[in-house]
N, C-alpha and C positions, 0 to 999 in steps of 0.2 A: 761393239767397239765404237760406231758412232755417239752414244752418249758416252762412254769413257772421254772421249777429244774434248768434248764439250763440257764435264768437271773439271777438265783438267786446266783450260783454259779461264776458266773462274776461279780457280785458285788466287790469283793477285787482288783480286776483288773482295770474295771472301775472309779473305787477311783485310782489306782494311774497311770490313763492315764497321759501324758502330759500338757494336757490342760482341764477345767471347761467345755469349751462344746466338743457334740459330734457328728460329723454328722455321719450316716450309712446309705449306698446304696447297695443294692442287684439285680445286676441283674440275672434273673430265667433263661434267655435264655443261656446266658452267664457260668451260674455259677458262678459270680464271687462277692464278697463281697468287699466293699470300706469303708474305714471305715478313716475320715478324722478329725484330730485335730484344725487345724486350715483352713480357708473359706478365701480368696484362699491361695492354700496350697506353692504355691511358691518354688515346691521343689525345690533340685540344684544337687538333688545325690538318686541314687538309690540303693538296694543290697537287690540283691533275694537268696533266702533261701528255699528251698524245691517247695512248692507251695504258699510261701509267700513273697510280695513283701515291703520292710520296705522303705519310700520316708525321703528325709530329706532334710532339710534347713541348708546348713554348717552339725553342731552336733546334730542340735533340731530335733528330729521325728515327723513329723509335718502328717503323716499318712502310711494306711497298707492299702494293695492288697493281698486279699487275691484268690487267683486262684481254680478252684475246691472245691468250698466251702463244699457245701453239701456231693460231693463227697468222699473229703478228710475226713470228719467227723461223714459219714455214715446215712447221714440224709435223 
């Protein structure tokens, strides 16, 4: 039920990703959360932000890295 709260609450978010679809990858060993707008993501520019990595195409954000997922989020 706990992760049910927690999709449900990213719904507003979800609605206004970038892009209509949505890939996400999680790796457990890693900790780390991938979360890609468009397949291939072609980025050209990067900028990291805490434990978060934002990839871009020129202006378009085209996906996120997120670092220490679980971690950071206390999961």
């Amino acid at each position: 039920m706990m992760a049910e709260v927690g999709i449900i609450e990213s719904i507003p978010y979800l609605l206004q990703s970038p892009s209509k679809k949505i890939w996400i990858d999680y790796d457990d060993e890693a900790d780390v959360l991938y979360i890609s707008y468009y397949k291939p993501q072609k980025a050209n520019d990067s900028i990291m932000e805490d434990n978060i990595i934002y990839h871009y195409r020129d202006e378009k954000l085209v996906g996120i890295t997120v670092l220490r997922a679980k971690e950071s989020y206390h999961l």
